[in-house]
PASE-811091 format. One record per residue: x, y, z of N, C-alpha, C, O, CB in turn. Coordinates in steps of 0.1 Angstrom, whole numbers, plus 5000, padded with zeros to 4 digits. Glycine has a CB too. Example, Ala and Ser with C-alpha at 12.3 -4.5 7.8 and 13.67 -1.06 7.14 Angstrom:
513249435078512349555078513249675078514249675085511349555090 512849785071513749895071512950005079513450115080514149945057 
This chain:
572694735549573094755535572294665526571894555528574594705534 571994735515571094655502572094555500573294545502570794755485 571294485495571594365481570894395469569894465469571194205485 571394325458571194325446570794215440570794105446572194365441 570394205427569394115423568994135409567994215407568194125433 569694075397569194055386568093935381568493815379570194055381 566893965378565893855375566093785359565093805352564293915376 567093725354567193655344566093635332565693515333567593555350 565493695322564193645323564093615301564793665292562793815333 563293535299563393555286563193385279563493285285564893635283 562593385266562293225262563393155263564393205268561793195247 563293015257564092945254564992945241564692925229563492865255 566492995248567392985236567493135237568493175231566792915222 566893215243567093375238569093395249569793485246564993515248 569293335255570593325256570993355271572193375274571293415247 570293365279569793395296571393305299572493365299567693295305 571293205299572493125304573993185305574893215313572593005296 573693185288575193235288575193375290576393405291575993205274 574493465290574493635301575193605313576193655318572693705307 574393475319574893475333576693395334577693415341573593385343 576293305326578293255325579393405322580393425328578593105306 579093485312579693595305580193685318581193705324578593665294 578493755317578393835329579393795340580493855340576993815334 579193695350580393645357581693645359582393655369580393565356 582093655347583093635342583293765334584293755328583193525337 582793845333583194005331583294075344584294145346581994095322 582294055354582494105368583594055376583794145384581294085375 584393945378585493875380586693975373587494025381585393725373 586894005362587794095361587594235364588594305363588294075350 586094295368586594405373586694405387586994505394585794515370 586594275393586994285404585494305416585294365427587994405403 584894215406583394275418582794085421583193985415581594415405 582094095426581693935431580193925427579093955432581993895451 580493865417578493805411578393665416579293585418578293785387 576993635420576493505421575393505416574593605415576493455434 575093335412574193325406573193205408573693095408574593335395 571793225411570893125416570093015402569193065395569693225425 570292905401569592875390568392825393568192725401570292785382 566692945383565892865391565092825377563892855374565092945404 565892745371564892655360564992485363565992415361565492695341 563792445366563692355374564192215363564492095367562192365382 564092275349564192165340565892195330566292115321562692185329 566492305334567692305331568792175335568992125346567892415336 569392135321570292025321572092055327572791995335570291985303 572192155321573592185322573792355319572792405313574392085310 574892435323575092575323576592545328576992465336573892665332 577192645321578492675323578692765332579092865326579092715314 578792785345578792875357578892795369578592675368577492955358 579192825378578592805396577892845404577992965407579192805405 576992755409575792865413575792835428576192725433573892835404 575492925435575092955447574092885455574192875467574693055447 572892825444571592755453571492725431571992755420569892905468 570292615436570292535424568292515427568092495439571692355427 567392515422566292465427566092345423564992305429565292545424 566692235415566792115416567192075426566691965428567292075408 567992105436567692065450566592035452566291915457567892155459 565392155450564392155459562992055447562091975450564092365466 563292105436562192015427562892015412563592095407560492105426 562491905405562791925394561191865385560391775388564291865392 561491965369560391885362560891735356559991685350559791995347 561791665356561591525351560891465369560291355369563291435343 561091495377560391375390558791415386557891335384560891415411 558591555386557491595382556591475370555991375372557791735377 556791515360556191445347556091295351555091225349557291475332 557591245357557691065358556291045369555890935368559690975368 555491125377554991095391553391045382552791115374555091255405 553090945384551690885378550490945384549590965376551590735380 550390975396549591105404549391225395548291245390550391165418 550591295392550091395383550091435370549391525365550391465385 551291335361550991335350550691485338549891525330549891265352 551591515343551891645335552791655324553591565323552391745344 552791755316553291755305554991865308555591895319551991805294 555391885296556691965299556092115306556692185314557791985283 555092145300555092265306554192275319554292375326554692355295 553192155321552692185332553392155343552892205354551892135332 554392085343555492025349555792115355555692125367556391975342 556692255341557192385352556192445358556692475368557892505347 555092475357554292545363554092495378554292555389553192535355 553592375375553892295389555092335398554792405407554192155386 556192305395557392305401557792485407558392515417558592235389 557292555398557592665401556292765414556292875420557892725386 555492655412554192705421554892605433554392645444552192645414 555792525435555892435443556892535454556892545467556492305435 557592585445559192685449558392795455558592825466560392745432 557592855448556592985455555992955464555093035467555493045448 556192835473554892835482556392725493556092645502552792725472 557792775490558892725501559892835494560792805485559492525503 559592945498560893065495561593075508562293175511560293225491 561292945516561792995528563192895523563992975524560692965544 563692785519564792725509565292795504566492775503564692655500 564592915497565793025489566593105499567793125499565093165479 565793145507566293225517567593195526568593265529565293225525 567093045530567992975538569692955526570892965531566992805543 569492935513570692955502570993035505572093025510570692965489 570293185505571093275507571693375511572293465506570993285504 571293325524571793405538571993505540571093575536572693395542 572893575548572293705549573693775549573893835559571193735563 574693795539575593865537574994005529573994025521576593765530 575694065532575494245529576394265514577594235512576494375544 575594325505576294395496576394265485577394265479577694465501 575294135483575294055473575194095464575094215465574693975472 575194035452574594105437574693955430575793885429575894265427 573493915427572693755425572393775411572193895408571093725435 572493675400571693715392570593555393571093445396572693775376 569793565391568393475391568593435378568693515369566693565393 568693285374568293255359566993195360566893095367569293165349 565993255354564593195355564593125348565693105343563493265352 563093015341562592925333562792995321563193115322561192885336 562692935306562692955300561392925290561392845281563592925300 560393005293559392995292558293135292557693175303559392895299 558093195280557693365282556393355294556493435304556893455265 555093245293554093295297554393295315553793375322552993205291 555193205318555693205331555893375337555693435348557393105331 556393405325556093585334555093705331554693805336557293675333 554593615316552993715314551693665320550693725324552493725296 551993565320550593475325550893415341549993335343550193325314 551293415347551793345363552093455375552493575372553393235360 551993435384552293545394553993515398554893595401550993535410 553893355398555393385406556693465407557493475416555793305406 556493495396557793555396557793695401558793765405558393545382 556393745402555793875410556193835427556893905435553693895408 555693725428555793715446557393695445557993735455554893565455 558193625434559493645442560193745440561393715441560293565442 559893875436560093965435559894035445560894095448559793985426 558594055455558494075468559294035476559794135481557494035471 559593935479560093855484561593835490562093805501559893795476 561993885478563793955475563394075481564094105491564493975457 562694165478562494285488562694295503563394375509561294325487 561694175510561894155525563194115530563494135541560994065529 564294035518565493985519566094105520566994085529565893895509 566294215515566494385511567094355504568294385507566894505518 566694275488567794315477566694385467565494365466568894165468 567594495461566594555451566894485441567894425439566694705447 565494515433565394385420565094445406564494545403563894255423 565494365400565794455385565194375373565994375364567594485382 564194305372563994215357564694295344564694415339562194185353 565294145341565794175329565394105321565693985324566994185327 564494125307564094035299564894065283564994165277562594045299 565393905281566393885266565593825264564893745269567793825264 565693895247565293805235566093815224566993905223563893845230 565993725215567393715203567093785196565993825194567793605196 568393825186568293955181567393885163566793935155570294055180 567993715166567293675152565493685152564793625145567693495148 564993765162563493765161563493925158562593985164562493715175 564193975151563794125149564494135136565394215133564294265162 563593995124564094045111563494125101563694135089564493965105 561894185115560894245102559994315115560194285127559794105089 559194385111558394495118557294415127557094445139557594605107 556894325121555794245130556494155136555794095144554694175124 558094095137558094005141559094135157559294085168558693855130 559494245155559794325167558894345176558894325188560194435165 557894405167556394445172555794335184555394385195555194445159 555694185180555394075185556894085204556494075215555793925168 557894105201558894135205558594235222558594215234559694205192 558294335213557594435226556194435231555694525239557794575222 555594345227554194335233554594195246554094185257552794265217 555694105239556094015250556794075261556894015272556893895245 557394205260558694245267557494335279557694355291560194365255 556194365273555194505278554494415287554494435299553894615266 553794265280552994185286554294145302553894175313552594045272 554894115301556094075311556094205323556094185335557794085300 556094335318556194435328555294465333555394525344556494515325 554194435327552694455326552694325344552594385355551694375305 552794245344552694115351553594145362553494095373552993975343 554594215359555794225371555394325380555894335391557194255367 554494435374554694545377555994675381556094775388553994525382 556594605374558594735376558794725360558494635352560694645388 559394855361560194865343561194745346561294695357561495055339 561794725334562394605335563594675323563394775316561294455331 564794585323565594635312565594555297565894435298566994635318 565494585288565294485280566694455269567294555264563894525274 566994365267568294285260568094215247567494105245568794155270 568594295239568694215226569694155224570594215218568594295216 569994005229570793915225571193835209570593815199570493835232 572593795215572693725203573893815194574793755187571093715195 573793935195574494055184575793955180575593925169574994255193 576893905184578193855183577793725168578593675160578793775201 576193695167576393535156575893645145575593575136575093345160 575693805142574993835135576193915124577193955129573993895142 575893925110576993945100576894065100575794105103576993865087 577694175096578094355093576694345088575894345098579594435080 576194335076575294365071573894325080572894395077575494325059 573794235089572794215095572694325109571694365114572894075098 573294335110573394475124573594565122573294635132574194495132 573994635112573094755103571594765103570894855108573394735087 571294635096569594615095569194635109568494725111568994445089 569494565119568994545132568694745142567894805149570494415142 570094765134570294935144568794965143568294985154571495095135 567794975131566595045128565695015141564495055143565795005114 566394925150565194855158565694895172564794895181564894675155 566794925174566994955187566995125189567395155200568394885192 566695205182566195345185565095365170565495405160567795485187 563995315172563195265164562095395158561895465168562395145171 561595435150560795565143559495495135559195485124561795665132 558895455148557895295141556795365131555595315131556695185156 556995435126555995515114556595455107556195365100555895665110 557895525110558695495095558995345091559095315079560395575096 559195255100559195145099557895055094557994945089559595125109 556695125097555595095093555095135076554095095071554795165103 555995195070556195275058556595175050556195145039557095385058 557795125058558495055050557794895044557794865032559895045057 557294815055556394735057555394735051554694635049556194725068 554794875047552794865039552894735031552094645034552295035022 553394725024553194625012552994495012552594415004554194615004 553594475030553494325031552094335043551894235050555094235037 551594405043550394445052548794425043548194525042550694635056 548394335038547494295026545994385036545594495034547394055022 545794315042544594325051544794455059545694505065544394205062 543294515055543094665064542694675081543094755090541694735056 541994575082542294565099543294525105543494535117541594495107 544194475096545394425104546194525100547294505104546194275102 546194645094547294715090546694855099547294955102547594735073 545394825103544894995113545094905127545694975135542595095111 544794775131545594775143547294745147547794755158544994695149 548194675130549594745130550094885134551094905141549894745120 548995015126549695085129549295145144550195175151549895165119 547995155148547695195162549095155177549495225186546195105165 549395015170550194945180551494995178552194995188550194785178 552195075165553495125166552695285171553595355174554495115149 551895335171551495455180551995485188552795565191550595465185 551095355197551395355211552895305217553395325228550395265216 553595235205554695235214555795375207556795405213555495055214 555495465193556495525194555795685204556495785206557095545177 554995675208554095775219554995775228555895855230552695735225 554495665236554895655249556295615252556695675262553995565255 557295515243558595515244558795395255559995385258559095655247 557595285263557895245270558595095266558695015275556995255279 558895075255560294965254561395015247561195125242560094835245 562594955246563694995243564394905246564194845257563895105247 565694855236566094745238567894785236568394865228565194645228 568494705245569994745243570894645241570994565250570494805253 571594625232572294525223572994445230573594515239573094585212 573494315232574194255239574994145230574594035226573394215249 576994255229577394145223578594055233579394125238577794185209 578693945235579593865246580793875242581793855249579193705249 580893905228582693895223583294075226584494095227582793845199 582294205227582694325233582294345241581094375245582494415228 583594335248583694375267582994535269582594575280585794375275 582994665253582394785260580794765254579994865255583194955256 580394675250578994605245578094575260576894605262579494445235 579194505271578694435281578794525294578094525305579494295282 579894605291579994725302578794825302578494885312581294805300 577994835287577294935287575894855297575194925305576994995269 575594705294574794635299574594655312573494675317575094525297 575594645317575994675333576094765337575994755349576894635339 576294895333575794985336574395065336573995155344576295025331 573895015326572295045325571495005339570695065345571494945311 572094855341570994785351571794815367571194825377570894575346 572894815366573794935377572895035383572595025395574995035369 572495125374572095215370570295225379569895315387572295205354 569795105374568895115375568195025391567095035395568695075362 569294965397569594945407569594995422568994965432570294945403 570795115413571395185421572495135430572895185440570495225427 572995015422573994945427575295085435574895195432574494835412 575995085439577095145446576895255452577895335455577895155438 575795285455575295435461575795415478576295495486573195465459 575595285479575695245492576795155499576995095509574395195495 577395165486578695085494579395185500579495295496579694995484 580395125514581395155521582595125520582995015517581295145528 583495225523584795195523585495085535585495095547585495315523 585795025529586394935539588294935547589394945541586094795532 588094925557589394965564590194805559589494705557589294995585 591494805557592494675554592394585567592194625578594294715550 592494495563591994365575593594405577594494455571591194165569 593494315596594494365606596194305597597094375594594094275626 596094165596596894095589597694205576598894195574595893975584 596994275570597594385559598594485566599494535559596394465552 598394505581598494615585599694605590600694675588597594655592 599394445600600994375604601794355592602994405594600894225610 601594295579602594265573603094405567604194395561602294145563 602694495567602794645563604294705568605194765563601594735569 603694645585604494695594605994635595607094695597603894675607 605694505591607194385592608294475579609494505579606694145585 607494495571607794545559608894665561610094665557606394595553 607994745568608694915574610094855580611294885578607695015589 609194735590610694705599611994665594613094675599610594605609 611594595584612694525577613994655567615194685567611594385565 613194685563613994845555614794915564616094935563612894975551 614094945574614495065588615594975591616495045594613095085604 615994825591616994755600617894745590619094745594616594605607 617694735575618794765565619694895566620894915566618094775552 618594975565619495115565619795175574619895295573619195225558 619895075590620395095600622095035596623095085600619495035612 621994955589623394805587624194925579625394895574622894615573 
């Protein structure tokens, strides 16, 4: 039987954490069992329980304090996460070998970690040989899509990311719940997007001619090809979060392969005491 496997992915602050506290706790009431692995080596605190922790295995403040290497915050993670890629045999051992998991991964918080770095490619492999299928999901906040270049910027990080993973990935526009009626109106233009038209609207703040023939080349290619697309994520609407989970369900293939399971023996006996007890009434 598969396992399952959400890759958490996205900067700092874009809202990864609380997906995974939410998430949790949306899957809890339908009755399904999420776990979750935290692997940001410099993460303080998160509202959840996690399954395996990689501060077990490293963290960036021992990193930075060590006078040998002397790294900064970000070389720190790099370090630590090159450290984790090279003992996936610790993840493994977390996470044993139950059938029918469904994990969600909270990565670093840090974009180049997945445009520029392999690791998160090899543990993506990795989880394969474990047999969970793997799904990156990359969030970004919905306050970075309040203008055409700053979306544009948006899906070159979301392409650069897929680009490096090599798998489609799902992509999450967080945040929607802190944003006002009139701001999510504005935002709709961007989640089923007509980047001409959006490019129309924008000329005026476009001064410079090479930056406005490689503006528009760049909305070309993405209203051509269609390969981003982003789906709103709000934590206060439960059919906001269902649609979430269904996409990446979906994309999965989460439940294709589950089985029915027979009632453990104990159900069967107390089933029976049950019968017996009636049957001896309406004998009386």
């Amino acid at each position: 039987m598969p396992r399952y496997a959400q890759l958490v992915m996205g900067p700092a602050g874009s809202g990864k954490s609380t997906y995974c506290a939410t998430m949790v706790q949306h899957c809890e009431a339908l009755n399904r069992s999420v776990q979750v692995v935290n692997l940001d080596p410099a993460a303080e605190h998160f509202n959840y329980s996690v399954m395996a922790d990689i501060r077990e295995l490293i963290e960036v403040d021992d990193v930075m304090e060590d006078d040998s290497l002397r790294f900064g915050p970000n070389g720190g993670l790099v370090f630590c996460m090159e450290y984790f890629a090279n003992n996936f045999d610790w993840l493994e051992s977390c996470l044993g070998h139950v059938e029918d998991d469904y994990i969600l991964f909270d990565c670093p918080g840090n974009i180049l970690y997945y445009s520029e770095y392999s690791v998160e490619k090899r543990l993506r492999y990795r989880l394969k040989i474990f047999y969970f299928r793997v799904k990156p999901v990359l969030f970004l906040s919905s306050s970075l899509f309040s203008s055409l270049l700053q979306f544009i910027s948006g899906i070159l990080a979301a392409l650069s990311a897929m680009i490096s993973l090599e798998i489609p990935q799902v992509n999450i526009m967080t945040k929607m719940d802190l944003l006002s009626k009139k701001a999510k109106k504005e935002i709709e233009k961007f989640l089923d997007p007509d980047m001409y038209s959006l490019l129309d609207d924008s000329a005026s703040g476009l001064r410079s001619k090479k930056f406005k023939k490689l503006t528009k080349a760049i909305c070309g290619l993405i209203d051509d090809y269609s390969m981003v697309r982003f789906l709103p994520y709000d934590q206060s609407d439960e059919e906001s979060m269902n649609i979430v989970l269904q996409h990446i369900d979906f994309a999965i293939q989460y439940g294709e392969d589950l089985e029915f399971k027979e009632p453990k023996e104990h159900e069967d006996d107390s089933s029976a005491m049950f019968d017996e007890y009636f049957q001896g009434r309406q004998n009386e």
